[in-house]
N, C-alpha and C positions, 0 to 999 in steps of 0.2 A: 271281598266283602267282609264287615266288620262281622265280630263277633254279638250275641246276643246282650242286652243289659243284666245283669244279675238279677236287680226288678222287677223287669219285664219278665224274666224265666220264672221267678220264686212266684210271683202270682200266677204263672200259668198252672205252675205244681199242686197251686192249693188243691185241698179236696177232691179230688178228683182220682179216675182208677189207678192214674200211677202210683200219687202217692199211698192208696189204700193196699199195694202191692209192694210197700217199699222200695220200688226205685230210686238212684242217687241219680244225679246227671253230675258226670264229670267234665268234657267240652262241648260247647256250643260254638257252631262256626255253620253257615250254609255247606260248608263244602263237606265239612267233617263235625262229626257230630259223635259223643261217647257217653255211655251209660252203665248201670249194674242193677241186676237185681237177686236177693235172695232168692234160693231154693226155698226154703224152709215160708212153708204157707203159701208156696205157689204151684203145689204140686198135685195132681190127679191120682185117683183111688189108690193106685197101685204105689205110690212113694215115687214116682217120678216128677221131675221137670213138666209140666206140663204144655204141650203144644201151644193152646192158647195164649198164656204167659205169653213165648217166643211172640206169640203174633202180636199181642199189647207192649211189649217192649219193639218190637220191631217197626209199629206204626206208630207209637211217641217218639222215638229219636228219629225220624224221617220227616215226625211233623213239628218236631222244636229244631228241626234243622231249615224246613222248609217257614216258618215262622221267623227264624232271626233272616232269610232270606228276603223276606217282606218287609221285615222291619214294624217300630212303630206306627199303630194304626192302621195297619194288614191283618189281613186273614190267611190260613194255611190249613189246610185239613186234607187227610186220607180218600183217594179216590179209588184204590186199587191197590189190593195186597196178593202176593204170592208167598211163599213159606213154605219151605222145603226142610223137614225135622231129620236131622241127619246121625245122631244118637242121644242116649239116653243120659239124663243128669242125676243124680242121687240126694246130693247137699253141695253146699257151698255157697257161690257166688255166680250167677249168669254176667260175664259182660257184653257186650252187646255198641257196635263199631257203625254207623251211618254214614256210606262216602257220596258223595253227590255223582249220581252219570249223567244230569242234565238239569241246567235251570234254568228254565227258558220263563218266556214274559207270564203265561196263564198258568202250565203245570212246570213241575220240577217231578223226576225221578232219582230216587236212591237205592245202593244196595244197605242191605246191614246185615253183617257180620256177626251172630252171636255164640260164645264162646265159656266154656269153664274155666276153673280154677287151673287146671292143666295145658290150656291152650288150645284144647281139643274143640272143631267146629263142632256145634249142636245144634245149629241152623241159618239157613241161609237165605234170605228175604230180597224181592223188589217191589220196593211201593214209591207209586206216583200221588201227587199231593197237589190241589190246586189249590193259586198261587194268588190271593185275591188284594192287590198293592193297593197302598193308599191313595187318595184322591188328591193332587197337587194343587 
């Protein structure tokens, strides 16, 4: 499957919680899909990483993967997130990995992988995303 338009992703990005969380997207591909997002202003009381965050980055790159999956003129959105916070972040950079375990006709399923500046997992995600294709 082709990769996403640059286009099509930069209008997905406007205004909305990613960009207000600065998130980057670095690839777009149904299959695989990769992102980042600052520590710094995503973090809960205490100066951490905040779980949430993981969950908002983990359900945009599952759904701009599930998205370039559809293609122009499709819909793709979040139907089920799981999120498992594995340690703690302090500053840096959250990256954050989308691989496709299924794409089928209605839903798709992905894990995502999100990671620090270290390498270290900080969490571990499966979200399915129905998959609503254009009308031929």
């Amino acid at each position: 499957m082709a990769c996403m338009d640059p286009t099509d992703l930069a209008a997905l990005m406007t205004g909305g919680l990613d960009e207000r969380m600065g998130m980057e997207v670095l690839e777009v591909s149904p299959e695989r899909t990769r992102g980042r997002m600052p520590v710094a202003g995503n973090t809960q009381p205490f100066g951490l990483w905040h779980g949430g965050a993981s969950c908002v980055m983990a359900e945009s790159l599952a759904s701009i993967a599930a998205a370039s999956a559809v293609g122009r003129g499709g819909q793709a959105f979040g139907v089920d997130l799981n999120a498992t916070h594995h340690a703690p972040v302090r500053s840096g950079w959250v990256t954050g990995e989308a691989r496709a375990i299924r794409i089928g006709g209605t839903l798709g399923t992905w894990e995502v992988v999100l990671t620090d500046d270290a390498g270290e997992r900080v969490c571990t995600a499966r979200v399915t995303c129905a998959l609503k294709r254009p009308k031929p």
